[in-house]
C-alpha positions as CSV (number, residue, x, y, z in Angstrom):
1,X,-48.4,-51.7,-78.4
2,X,-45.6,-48.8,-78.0
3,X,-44.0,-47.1,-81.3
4,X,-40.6,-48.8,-80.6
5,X,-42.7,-52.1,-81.1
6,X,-44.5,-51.5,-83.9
7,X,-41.4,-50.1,-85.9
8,X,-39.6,-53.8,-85.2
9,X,-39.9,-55.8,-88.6
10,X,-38.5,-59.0,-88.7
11,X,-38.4,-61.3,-92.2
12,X,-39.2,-64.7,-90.9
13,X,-37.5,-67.7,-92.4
14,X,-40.4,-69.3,-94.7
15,X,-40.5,-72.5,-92.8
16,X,-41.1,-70.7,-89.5
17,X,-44.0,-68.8,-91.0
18,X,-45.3,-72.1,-92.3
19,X,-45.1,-73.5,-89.0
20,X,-47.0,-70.4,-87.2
21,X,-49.6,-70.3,-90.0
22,X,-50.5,-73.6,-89.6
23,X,-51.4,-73.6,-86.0
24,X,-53.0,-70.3,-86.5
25,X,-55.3,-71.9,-88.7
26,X,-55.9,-74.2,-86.9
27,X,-57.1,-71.8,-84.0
28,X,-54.3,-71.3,-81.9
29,X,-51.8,-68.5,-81.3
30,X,-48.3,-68.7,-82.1
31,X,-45.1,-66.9,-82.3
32,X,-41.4,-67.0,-83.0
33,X,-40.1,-66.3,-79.2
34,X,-36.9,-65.8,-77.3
35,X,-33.2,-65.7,-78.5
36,X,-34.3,-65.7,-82.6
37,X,-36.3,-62.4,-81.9
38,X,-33.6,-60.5,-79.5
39,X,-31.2,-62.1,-82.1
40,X,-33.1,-60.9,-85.4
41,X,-33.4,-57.1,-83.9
42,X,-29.8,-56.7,-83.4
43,X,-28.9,-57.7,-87.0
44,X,-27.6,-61.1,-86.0
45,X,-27.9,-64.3,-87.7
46,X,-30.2,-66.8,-85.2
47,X,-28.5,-70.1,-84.6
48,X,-32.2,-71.3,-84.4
49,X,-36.0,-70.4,-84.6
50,X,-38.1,-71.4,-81.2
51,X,-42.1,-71.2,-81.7
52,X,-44.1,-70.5,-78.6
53,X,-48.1,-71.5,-78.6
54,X,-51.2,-71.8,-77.4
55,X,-52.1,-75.5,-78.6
56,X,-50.8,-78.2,-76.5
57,X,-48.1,-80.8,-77.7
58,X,-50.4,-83.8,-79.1
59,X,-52.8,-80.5,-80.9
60,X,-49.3,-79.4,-82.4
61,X,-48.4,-83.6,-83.4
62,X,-51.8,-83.4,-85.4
63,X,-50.5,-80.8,-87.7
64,X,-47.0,-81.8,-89.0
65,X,-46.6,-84.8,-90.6
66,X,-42.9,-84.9,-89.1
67,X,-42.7,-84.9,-85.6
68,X,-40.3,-85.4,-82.3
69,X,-41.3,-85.9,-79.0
70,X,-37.9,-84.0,-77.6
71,X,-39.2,-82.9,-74.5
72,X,-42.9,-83.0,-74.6
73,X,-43.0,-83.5,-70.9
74,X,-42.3,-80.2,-70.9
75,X,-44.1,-78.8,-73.4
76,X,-42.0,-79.1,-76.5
77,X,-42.4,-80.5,-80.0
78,X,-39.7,-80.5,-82.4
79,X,-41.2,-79.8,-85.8
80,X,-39.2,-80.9,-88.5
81,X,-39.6,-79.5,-92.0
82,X,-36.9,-80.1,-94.7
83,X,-34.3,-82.2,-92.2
84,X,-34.4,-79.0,-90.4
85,X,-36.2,-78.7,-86.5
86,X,-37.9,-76.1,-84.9
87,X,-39.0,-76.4,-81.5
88,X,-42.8,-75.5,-80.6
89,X,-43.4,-75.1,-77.0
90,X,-47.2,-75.0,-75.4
91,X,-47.2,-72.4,-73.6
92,X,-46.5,-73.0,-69.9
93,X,-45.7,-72.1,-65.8
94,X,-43.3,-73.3,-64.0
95,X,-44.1,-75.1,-60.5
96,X,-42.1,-74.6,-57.8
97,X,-38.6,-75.7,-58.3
98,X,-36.7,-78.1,-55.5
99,X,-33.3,-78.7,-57.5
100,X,-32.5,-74.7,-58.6
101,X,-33.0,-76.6,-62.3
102,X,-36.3,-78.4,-62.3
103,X,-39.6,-77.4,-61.7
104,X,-42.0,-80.2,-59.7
105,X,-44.2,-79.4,-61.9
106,X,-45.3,-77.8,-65.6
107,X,-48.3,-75.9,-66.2
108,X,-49.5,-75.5,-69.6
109,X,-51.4,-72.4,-69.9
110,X,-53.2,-70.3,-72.7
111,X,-51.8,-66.9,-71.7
112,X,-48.7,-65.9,-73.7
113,X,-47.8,-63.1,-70.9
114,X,-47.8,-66.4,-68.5
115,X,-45.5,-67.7,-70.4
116,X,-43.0,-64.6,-71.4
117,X,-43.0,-64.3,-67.2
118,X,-40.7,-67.5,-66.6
119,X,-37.9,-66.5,-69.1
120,X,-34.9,-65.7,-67.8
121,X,-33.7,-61.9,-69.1
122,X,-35.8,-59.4,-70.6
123,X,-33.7,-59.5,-74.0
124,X,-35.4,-63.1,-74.2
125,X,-38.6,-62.4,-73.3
126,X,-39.9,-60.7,-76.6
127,X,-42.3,-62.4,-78.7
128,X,-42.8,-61.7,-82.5
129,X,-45.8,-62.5,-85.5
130,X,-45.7,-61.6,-88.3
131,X,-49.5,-59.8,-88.2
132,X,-49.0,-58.8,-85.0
133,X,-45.4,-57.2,-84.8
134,X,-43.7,-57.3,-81.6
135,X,-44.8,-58.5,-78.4
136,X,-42.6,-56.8,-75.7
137,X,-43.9,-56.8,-72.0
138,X,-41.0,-56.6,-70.1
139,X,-39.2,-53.3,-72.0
140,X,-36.8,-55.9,-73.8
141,X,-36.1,-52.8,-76.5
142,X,-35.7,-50.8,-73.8
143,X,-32.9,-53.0,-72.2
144,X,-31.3,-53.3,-75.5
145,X,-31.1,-49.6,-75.7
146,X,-29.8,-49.1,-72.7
147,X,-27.5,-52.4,-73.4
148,X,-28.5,-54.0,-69.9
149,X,-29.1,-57.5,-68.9
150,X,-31.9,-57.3,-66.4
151,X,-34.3,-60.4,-64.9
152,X,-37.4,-60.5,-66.1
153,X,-39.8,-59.4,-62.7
154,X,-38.0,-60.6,-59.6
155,X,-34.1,-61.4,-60.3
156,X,-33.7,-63.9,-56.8
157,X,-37.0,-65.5,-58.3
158,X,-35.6,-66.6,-61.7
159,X,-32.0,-67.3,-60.4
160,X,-33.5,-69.9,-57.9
161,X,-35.1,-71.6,-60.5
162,X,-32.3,-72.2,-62.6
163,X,-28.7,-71.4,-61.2
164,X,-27.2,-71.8,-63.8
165,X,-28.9,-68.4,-65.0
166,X,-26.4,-66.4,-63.1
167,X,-23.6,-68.0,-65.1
168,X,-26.2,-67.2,-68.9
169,X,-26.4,-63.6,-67.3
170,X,-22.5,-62.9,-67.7
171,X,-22.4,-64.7,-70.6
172,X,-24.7,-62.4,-72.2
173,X,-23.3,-59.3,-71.7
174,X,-19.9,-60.8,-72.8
175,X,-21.5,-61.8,-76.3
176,X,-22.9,-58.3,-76.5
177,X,-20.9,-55.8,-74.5
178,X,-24.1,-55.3,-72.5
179,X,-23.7,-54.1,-68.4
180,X,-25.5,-56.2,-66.0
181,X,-28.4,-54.2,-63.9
182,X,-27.7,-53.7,-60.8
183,X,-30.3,-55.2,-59.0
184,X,-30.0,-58.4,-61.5
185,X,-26.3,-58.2,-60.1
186,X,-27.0,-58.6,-56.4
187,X,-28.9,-61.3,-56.8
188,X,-26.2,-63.4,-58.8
189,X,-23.8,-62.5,-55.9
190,X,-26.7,-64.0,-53.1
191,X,-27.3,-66.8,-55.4
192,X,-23.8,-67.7,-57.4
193,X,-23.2,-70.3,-54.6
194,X,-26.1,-72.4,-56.4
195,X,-23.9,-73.2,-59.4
196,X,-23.0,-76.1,-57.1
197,X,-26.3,-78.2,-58.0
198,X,-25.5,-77.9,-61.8
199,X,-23.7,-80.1,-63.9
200,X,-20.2,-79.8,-65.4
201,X,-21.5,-80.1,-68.6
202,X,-24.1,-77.0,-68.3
203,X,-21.5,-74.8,-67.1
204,X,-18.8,-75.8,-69.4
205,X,-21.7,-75.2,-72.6
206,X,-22.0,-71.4,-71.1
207,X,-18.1,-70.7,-70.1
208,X,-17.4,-71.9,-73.9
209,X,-19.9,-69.1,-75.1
210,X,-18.2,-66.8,-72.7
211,X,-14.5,-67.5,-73.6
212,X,-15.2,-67.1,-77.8
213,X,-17.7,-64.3,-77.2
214,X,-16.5,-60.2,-78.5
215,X,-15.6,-59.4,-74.9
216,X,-14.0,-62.7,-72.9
217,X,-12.3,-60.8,-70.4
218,X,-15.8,-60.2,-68.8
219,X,-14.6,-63.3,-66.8
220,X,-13.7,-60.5,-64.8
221,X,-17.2,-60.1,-63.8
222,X,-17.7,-63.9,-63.3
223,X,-15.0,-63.0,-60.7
224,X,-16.2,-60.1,-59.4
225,X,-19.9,-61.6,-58.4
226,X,-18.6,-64.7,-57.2
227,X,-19.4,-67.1,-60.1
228,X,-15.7,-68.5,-60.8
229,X,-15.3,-69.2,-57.2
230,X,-17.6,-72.2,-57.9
231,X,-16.5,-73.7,-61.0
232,X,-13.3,-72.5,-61.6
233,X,-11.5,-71.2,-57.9
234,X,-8.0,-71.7,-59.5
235,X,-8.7,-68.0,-61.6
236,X,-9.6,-66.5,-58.2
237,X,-6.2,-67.6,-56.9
238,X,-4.4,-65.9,-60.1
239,X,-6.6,-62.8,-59.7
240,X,-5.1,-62.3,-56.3
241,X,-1.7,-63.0,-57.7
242,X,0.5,-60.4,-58.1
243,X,3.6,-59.9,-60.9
244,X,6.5,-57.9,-59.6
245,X,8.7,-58.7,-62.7
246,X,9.3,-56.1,-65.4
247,X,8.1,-58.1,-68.0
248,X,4.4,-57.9,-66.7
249,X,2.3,-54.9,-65.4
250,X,-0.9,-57.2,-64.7
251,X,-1.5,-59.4,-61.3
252,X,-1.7,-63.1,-63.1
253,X,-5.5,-63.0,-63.7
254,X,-5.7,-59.4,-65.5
255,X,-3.0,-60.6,-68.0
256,X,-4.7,-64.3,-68.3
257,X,-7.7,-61.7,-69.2
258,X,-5.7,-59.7,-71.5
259,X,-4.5,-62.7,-73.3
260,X,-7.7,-64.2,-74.0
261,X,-8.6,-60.9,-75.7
262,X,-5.4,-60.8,-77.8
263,X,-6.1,-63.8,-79.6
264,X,-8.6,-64.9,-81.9
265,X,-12.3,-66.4,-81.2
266,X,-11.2,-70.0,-81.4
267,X,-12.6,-72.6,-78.4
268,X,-9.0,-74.4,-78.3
269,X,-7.0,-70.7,-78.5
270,X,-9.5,-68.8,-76.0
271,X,-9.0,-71.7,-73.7
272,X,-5.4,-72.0,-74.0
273,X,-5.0,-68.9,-72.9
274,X,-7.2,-69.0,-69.9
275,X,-4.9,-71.5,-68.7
276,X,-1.7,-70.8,-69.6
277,X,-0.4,-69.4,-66.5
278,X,-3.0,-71.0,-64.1
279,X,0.0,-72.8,-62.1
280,X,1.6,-69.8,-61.8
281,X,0.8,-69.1,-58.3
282,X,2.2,-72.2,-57.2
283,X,5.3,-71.8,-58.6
284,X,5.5,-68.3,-57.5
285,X,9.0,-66.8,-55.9
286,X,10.4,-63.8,-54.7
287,X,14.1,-63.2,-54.5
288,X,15.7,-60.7,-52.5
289,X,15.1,-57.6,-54.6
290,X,11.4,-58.3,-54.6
291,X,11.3,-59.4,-58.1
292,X,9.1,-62.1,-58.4
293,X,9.7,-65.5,-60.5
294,X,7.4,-68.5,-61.7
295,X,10.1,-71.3,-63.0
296,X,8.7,-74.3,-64.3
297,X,4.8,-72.4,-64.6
298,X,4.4,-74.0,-67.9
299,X,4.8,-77.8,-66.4
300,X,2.6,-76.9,-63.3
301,X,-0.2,-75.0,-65.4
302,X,-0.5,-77.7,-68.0
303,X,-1.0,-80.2,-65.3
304,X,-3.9,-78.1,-63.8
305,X,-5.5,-77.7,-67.3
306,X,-6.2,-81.2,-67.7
307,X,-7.5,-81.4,-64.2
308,X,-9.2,-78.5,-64.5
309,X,-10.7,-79.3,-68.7
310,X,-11.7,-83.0,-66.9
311,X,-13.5,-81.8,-64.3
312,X,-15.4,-79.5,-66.7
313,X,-16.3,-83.0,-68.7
314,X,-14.0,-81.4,-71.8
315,X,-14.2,-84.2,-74.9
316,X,-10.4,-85.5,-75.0
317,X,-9.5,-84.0,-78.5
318,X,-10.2,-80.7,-77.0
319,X,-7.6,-81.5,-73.9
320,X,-5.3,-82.8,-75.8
321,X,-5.0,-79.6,-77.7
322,X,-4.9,-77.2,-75.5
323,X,-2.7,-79.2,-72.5
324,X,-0.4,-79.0,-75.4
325,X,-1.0,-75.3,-75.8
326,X,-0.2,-74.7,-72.7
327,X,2.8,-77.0,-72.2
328,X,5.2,-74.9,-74.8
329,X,3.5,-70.8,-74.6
330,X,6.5,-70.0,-72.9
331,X,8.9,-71.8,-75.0
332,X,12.1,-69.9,-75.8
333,X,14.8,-70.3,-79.1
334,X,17.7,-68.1,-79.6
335,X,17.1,-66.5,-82.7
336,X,20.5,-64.8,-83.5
337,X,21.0,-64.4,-87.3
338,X,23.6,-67.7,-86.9
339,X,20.9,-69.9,-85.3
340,X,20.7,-73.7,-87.7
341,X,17.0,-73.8,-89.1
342,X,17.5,-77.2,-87.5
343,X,17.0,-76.3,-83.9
344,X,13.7,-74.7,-85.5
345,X,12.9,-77.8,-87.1
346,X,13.2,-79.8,-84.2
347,X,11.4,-77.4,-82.3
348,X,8.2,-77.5,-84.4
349,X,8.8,-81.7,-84.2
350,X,8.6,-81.7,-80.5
351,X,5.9,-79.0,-80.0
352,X,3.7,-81.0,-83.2
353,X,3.6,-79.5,-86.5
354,X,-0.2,-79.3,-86.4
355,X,0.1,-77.2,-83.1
356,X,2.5,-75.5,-84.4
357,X,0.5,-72.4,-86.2
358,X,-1.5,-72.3,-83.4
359,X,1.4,-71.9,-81.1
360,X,2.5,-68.4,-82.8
361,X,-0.9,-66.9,-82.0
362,X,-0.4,-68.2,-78.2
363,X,2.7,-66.8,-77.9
364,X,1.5,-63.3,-79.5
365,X,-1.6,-63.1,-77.5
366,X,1.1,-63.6,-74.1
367,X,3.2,-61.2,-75.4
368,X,0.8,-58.6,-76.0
369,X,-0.8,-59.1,-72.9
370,X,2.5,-58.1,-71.0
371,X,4.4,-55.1,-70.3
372,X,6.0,-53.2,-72.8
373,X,9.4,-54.3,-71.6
374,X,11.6,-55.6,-74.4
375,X,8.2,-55.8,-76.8
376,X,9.5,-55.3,-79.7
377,X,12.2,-57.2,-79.2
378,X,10.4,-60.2,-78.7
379,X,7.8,-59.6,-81.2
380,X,10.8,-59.1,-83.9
381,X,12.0,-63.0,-82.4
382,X,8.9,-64.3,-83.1
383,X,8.4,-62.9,-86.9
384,X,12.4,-64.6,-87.9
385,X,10.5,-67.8,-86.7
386,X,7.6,-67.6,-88.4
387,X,9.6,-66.3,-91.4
388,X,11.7,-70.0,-91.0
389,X,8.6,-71.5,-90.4
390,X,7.4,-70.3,-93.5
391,X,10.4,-71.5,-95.2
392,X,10.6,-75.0,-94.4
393,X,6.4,-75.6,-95.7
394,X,7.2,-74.0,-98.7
395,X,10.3,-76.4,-99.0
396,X,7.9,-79.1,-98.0
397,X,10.5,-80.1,-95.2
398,X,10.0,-82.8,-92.7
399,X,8.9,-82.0,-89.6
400,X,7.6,-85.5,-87.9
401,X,6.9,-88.8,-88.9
402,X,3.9,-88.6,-91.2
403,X,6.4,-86.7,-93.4
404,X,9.3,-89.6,-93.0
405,X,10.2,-91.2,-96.7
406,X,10.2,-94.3,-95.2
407,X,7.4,-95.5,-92.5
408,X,7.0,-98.8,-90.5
409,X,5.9,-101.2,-93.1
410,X,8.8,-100.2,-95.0
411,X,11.0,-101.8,-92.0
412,X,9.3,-104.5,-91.3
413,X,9.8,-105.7,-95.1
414,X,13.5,-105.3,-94.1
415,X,13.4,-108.2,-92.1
416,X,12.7,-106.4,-88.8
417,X,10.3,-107.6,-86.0
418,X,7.8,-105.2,-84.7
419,X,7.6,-103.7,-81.4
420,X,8.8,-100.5,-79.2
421,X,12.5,-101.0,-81.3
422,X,10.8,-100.3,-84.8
423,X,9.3,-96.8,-83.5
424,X,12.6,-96.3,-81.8
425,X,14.6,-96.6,-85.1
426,X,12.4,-94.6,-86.9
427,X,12.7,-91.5,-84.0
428,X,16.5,-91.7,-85.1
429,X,15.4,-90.9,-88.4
430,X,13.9,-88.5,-87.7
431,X,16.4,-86.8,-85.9
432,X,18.6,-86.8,-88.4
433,X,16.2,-85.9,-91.0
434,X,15.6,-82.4,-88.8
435,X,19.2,-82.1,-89.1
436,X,19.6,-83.0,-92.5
437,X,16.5,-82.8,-95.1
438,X,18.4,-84.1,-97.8
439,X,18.8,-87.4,-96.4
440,X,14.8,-87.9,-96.6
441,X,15.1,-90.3,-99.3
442,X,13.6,-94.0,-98.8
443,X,16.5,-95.2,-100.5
444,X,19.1,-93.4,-97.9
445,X,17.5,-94.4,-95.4
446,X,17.1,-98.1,-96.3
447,X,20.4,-97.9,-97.4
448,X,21.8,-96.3,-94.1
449,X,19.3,-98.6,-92.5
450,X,22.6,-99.9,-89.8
451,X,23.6,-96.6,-88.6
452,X,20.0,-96.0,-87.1
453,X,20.0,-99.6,-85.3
């Protein structure tokens, strides 16, 4: 064991030590193993504890009274102490693999080196006890020191098992501003063409963790080594899709890039803006100066979102949301000092008041991500809306239906049938609500009831 190793001192949670204990009394070897050790020496907070051991999975179901068989096939036992789980894995080799996912077969083993040899990247291949200290045998420390994502032994070996590894390797260095090794990078370019044999779901999982990671414009090097030509082509085309316009000093992939760093680590936002502009290339035109134009991007991007977010088996909450994201970012209000707060109001009931908050960061995040022309011009348009915005929540104004004083059952107890007509008659409301808060009163508008027929 090196210094660097024996220096590494990692307070286990007291459940895990319980766990490791156990089977160590028991007579076999255990140890907290993968992304909770890399995790715990960089200061971060694990999102779970993963036990790697000697004793096979019915010798690990003798010794906890709570028990799940979640993939004991393979090896792994979900322990569960507290309402809490903690997978233990037996320690194990991989068999060849036919599907670049599944191995034929799975070899349990006693060796823990055997099994530290399958994992993926060297960062995830450290093992820890608490007697014992660090078990590093592939220079993890030495990788994080360097901040390098490297293959643990051959890199065209442990892409071939799993493809989707190439896409885990990006996604790494984007969560910790870590450079890819270069001979860890060839192989991703040989083998990125892979991706094809995994499932929608996988990748979407990893591009999530990309887009909300520190650094989400390492998409770039998704790009670069031929990973988004798989899974997501319509960046490529953006990437090679130039912006001769004075508002932008980007090609449309570099600011989509930009954007996504300009706004904050939300799944909806981060998305939103990888996809605002993704129809731009086909709406693309150049007049006769050579000044480049993309009318109607906004209708053609948002359309290409949802194909793109249902493809990538997105849940529909999530399209919803961003689709609408993307529909208004490039929405546009004449803000002179004379403008009626009522064109604001019913721009906020169009867009959706709950998107509406949202939709200021979009914008800003666009913004920023473009050329300096007129900047601050359109930055000091943004803040008089946000200052009206303000306004009208404070006043508690309406803004859509939810906020109408009178709603459908109210009509109906009018006497009027239900159907398309009774939504109809409250829009109208609505619209003259926006126009006029003071008239959101139930009894004006039961007594004005006619005028909206």
């Amino acid at each position: 064991m090196s210094n660097k190793e024996k220096e590494i001192n990692i307070i286990l949670p007291e459940q895990v030590g319980f766990i490791i204990n156990t089977l160590n009394e028991a007579g076999f070897e255990a140890y907290a193993v993968g992304g909770c050790v890399r995790d715990s020496i960089m200061g971060r907070m694990p999102d779970d504890w993963d036990i790697t051991t000697s004793a096979d999975p019915q010798q690990v179901k003798k010794l906890f009274r709570r028990t799940i068989d979640t993939g004991i096939q393979h090896g792994t036992v979900t322990v569960m102490l507290q309402r809490t789980g903690y997978e233990v894995t037996t320690y194990r080799i991989d068999g060849e693999y036919e599907d670049n996912r599944h191995p034929k077969e799975v070899i349990f083993t006693k060796s823990l080196e055997e099994d530290l040899k399958r994992r993926d990247f060297t960062v995830n291949a450290m093992a820890y006890h608490p007697s014992e200290g660090l078990i590093d045998l592939f220079d993890g420390i030495g990788d994080m020191e360097r901040k390098l994502i490297r293959c643990v032994g051959n890199a065209q070996e442990r892409f071939s098992e799993d493809a989707l590894r190439v896409m885990r390797g990006v996604r790494f260095s984007a969560q910790f501003g870590y450079e890819i090794e270069e001979e860890t990078k060839e192989a991703v370019r040989r083998l990125a063409g892979n991706l094809r044999n995994v499932s929608a779901e996988r990748i979407r999982v990893e591009l999530v963790k990309l887009l909300v990671s520190p650094h989400p414009d390492y998409l770039r090097r998704a790009y670069e080594l031929g990973i988004t030509e798989i899974f997501l082509p319509e960046f490529d085309v953006c990437m090679e899709t130039m912006q001769n316009n004075p508002h932008h000093c980007y090609n449309v992939g570099e600011h989509t890039l930009q954007a996504m760093k300009a706004v904050r680590a939300d799944k909806v936002l981060r998305l939103a803006m990888l996809l605002h502009d993704i129809g731009k290339p086909l709406t693309k035109t150049t007049d006769k100066t050579g000044k480049d134009h993309f009318k109607k991007h906004a209708k053609e991007s948002t359309r290409l979102a949802e194909d793109i977010l249902r493809r990538l088996k997105f849940d529909n909450d999530t399209i919803k949301k961003v689709c609408r994201l993307v529909e208004f970012h490039d929405w546009s209000i004449d803000l002179e000092e004379h403008v009626k707060i009522s064109v604001v109001r019913r721009l906020i009931a169009g867009i959706g008041e709950d998107a509406f908050p949202d939709m200021f960061e979009v914008n800003r995040a666009d913004l920023l991500a473009q050329s300096g022309y007129l900047r601050e011009e359109k930055l000091a348009k943004q803040e008089r809306l946000e200052a009206m915005y303000r306004e009208m929540t404070e006043k508690k104004d309406c803004l859509s239906l939810k906020d109408l004083a009178v709603s459908g059952k109210d009509l109906l107890e009018q006497g009027l049938k239900p159907g398309r007509e009774l939504g109809e008659i409250l829009q109208r409301m609505l619209t003259d609500v926006l126009e006029n808060p003071a008239h959101n009163k139930k009894k004006y508008l039961l007594e004005n009831l006619n005028q909206y027929l």
